[in-house]
SEDORO-147984 format. One record per residue (C-alpha): residue in one letter; x, y, z. Coordinates in steps of 0.5 Angstrom, whole numbers, padded with zeros to 4 digits, always signed. Layout:
BEGIN
AXYZ ...
# end
This chain:
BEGIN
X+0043-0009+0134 X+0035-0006+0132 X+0036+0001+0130 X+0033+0006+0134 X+0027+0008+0132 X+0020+0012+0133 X+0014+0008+0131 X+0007+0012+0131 X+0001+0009+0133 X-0003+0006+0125 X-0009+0012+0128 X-0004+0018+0129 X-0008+0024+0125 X-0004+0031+0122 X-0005+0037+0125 X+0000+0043+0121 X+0004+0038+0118 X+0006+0034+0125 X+0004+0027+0128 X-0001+0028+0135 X+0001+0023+0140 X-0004+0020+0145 X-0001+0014+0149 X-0007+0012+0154 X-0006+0005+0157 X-0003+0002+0152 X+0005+0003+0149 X+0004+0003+0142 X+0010+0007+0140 X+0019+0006+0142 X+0022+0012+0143 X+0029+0010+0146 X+0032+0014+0151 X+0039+0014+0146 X+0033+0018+0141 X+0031+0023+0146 X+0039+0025+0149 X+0040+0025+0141 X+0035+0031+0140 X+0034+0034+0146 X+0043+0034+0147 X+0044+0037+0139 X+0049+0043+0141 X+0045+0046+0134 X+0039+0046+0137 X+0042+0048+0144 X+0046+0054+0141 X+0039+0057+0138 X+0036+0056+0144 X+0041+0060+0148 X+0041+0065+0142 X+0034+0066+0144 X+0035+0067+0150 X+0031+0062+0152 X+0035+0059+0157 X+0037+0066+0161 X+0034+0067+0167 X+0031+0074+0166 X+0024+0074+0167 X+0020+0075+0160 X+0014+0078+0161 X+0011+0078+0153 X+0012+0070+0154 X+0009+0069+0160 X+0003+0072+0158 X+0002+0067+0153 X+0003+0061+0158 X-0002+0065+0162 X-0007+0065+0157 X-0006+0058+0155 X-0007+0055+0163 X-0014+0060+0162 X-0016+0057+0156 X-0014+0050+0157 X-0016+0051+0165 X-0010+0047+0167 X-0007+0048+0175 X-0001+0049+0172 X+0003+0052+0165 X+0010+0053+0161 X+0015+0054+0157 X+0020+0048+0158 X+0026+0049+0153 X+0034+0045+0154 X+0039+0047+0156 X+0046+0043+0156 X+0044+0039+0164 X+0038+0043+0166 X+0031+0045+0163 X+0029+0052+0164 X+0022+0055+0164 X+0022+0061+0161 X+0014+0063+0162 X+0010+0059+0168 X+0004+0060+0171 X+0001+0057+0177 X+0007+0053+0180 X+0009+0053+0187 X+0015+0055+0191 X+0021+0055+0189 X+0020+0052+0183 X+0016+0059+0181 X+0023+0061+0183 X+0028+0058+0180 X+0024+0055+0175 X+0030+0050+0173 X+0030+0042+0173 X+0034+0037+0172 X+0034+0030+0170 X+0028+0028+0165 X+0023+0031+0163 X+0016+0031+0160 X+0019+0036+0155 X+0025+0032+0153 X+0020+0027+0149 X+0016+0033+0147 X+0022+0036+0144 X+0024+0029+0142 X+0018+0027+0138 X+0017+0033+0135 X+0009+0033+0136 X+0004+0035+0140 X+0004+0029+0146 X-0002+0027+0151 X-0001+0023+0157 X-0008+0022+0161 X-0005+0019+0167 X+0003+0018+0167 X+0002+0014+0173 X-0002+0008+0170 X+0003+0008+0165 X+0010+0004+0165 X+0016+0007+0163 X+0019+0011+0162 X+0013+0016+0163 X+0011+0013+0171 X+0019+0014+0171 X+0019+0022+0170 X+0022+0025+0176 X+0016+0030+0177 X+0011+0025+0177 X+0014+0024+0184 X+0017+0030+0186 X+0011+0035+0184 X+0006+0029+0182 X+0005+0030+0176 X-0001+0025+0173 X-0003+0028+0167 X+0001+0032+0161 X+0000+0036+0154 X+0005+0039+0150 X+0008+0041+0144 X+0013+0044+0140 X+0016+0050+0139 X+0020+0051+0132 X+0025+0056+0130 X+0030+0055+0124 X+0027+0047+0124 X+0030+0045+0130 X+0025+0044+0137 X+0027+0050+0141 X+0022+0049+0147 X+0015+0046+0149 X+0009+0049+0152 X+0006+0045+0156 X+0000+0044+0161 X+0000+0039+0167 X-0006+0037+0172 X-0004+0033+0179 X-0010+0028+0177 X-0011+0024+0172 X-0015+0028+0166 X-0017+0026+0159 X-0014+0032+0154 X-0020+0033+0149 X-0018+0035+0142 X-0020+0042+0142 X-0014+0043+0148 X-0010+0039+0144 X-0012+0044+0138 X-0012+0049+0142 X-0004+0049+0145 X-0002+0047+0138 X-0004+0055+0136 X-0002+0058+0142 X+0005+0054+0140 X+0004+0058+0133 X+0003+0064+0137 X+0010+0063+0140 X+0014+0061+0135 X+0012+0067+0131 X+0014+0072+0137 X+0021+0068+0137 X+0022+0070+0129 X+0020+0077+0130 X+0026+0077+0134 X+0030+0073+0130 X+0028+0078+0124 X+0029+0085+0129 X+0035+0083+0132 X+0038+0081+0125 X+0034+0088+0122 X+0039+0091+0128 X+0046+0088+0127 X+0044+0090+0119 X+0044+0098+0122 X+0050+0097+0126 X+0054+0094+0120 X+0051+0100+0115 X+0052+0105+0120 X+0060+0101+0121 X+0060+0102+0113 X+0058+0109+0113 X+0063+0111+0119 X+0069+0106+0114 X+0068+0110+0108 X+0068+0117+0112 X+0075+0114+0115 X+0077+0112+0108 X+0075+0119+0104 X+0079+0123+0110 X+0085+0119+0110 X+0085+0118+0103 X+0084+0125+0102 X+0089+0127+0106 X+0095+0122+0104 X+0094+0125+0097 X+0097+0131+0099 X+0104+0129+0099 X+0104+0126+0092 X+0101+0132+0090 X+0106+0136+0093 X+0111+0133+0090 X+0108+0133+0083 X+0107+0141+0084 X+0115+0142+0087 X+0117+0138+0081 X+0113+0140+0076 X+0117+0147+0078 X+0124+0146+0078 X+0122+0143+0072 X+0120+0149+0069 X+0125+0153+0073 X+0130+0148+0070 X+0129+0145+0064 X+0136+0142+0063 X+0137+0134+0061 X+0139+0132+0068 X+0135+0136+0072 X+0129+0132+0068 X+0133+0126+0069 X+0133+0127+0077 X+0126+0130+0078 X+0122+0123+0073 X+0124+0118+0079 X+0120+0123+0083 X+0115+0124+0079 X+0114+0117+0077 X+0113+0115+0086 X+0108+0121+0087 X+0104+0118+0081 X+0104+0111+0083 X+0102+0114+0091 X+0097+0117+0088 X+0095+0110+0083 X+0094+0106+0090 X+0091+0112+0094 X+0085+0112+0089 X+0085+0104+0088 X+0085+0104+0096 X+0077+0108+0094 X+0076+0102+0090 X+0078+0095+0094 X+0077+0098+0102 X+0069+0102+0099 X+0066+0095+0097 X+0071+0091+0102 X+0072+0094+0109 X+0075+0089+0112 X+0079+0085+0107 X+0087+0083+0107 X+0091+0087+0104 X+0096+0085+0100 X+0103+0085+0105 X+0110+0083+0102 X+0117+0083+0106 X+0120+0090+0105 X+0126+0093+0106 X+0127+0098+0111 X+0132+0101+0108 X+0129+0101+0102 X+0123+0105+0104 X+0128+0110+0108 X+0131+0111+0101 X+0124+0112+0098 X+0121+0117+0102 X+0129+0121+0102 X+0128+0121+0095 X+0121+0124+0095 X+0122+0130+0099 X+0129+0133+0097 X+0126+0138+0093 X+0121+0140+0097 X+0128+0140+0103 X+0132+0143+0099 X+0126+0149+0097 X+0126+0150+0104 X+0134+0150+0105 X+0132+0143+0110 X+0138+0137+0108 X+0133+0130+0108 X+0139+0125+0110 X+0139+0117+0111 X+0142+0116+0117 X+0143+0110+0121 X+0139+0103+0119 X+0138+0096+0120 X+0138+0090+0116 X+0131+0088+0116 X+0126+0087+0114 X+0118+0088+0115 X+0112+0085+0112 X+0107+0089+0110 X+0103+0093+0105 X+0108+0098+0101 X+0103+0104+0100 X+0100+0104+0106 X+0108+0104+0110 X+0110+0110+0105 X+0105+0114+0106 X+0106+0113+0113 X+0113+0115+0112 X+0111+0120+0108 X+0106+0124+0113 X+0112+0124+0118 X+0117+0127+0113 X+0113+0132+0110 X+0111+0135+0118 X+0119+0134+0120 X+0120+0139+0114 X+0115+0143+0114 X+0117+0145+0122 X+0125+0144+0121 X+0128+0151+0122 X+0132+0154+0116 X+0138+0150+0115 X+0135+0144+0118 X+0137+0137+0117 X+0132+0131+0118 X+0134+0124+0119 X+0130+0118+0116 X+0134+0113+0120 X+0132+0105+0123 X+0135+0101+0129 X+0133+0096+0133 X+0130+0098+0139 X+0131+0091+0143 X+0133+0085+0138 X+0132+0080+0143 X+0125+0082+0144 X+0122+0083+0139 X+0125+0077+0136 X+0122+0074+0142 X+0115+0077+0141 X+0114+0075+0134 X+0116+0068+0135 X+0110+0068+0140 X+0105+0071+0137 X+0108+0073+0130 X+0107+0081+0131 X+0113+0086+0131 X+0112+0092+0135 X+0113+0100+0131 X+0115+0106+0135 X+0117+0114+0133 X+0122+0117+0136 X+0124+0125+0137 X+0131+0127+0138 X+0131+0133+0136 X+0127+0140+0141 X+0120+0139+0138 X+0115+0145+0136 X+0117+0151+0138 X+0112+0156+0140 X+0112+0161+0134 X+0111+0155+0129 X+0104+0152+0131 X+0100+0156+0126 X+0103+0153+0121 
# end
């Protein structure tokens, strides 16, 4: 099977590094239909298209004007911005058309900006009616009566993005100034579609500094504000270390300490790792529940005991979570630290976990691998007197 190709005629000249095309009379060059639905249906050049919002169907004033001032210049009765979509042309600019093409400004079907976009060149047919196909067969030769055609591309990227485009309804002889002339409005147009792409990266740039911004200020508060256990917990150990310097004193309050220190460790790591990369994976391991429970008990007994609150393991389960350790401590931590400080003298608060429904929550994390957290408060909540603590 011949391969499909493009064969240019031998006195094609280079105009911006791209072959012009004039095909008057005599085809001397095969673009196979294989070809041009290759191109013109290239999902990458389709998305870009779409990215340039070249195939919605607002109206586009800046781009209009320029196809304005192309059917002046080239004083054609007709002129537009022709870009492909999946199954249908848009005509983003259009000049001079009638009703109700100047309206809903779509086609289907082929084209004559198909093969523009397919060539990759500036094309020039004088009397598509004279010509056999596939140019006599393009369906608005008939249905708008179409007789002559000058188009070329717009690039963005590297890829044909649309074509502006000039028709005449007779038969016309495109001289070389109006093939030069549409190639520069066509620079003309492919330099306002960059400053779009570059002003709209310019933008997503700002949003993504200003998320940055916002991230460091949610990670400073956060960061400052979980190190305030730890550093409580230093403080009330470094007391009862001197109020009470026995061995076994010193040999119950180090464990402590060591926690606190390894609080505070992460906590400023925290700074380090989520500054440079906000949205980075943290690092998650299967934790025990109970465990963490123990943890967090051990942590506050003595600032429990200096208020005379017993902090005591209730009821838990067996079970497992996979998460990040620091963060779950810390968690814990601001939730005993606030039941302490709000317990009455003689108060008992109690760190316990259970399932709220087994069943459902296994079910739930079969299904999309998420298992549900909840608090819970058993005992009278914040009396009146206690809220200016």
């Amino acid at each position: 099977m011949e391969r499909d190709r493009l064969d240019l005629p031998a006195d094609y000249n280079l105009r911006h590094g791209r072959p012009r095309l004039s095909l008057d009379g005599i085809l001397n060059w095969v673009l196979t239909e294989e070809v041009v639905d290759s191109v013109v249906r290239d999902p990458a050049r389709i998305r870009l298209a779409h990215g340039l919002a070249l195939l919605s169907h607002g109206r586009d004033e800046p781009l209009n004007e320029l196809v304005s001032l192309a059917r002046t210049l080239l004083q054609a009765p007709v002129a537009f911005l022709g870009a492909i979509g999946e199954d249908f042309d848009f005509y983003k600019g259009l000049e001079g058309a009638g009703e109700p093409f100047a309206s809903e400004r779509k086609l289907t079907g082929r084209t004559f900006c198909h093969y523009t976009h397919a060539a990759g060149s500036t094309l020039a047919l004088s009397d598509v009616r004279g010509m056999g196909a596939p140019w006599c067969d393009v369906p608005t030769v008939h249905s708008m009566g179409i007789a002559a055609y000058l188009g070329t591309p717009v690039r963005i990227q590297g890829h044909v993005v649309a074509s502006l485009c000039c028709v005449d309804f007779q038969p016309r002889t495109w001289t070389d100034r109006d093939q030069t002339t549409i190639e520069a409005l066509a620079i003309s147009f492919q330099r306002e579609l960059e400053y779009r792409v570059s002003l709209e990266s310019w933008r997503r740039a700002a949003e993504d500094r200003e998320e940055l911004i916002r991230h460091a200020e949610r990670l400073v508060a956060g960061v400052a504000h979980d190190l305030r256990n730890p550093m409580m917990v230093t403080q009330l150990c470094a007391v009862t270390l001197t109020s009470k310097p026995a061995e076994h004193t010193a040999r119950a309050v180090a464990p402590r300490l060591r926690r606190a220190n390894e609080q505070m460790r992460s906590l400023i790591e925290s700074l380090q790792t989520d500054w440079i990369t906000p949205s980075s994976p943290r690092d998650l391991a299967a934790q025990q529940v109970s465990e963490l429970l123990r943890q967090s008990q051990k942590m506050y007994q003595i600032k429990g005991a200096q208020g005379g609150v017993v902090v005591s393991i209730g009821q838990t389960c067996e079970a497992q979570v996979l998460a990040d350790s620091g963060q779950i401590l810390r968690a814990l931590s601001n939730l005993v630290s606030n039941a302490v400080k709000f317990s009455p003298d003689q108060g008992n608060v109690v760190l316990s976990a259970h399932w709220l429904s087994r069943d459902n929550v296994l079910e739930a994390a079969k299904h999309d691998g998420k298992v549900a957290q909840a608090l819970a408060r058993a005992g009278e909540g914040t009396r009146a007197g206690w809220k200016s603590r």
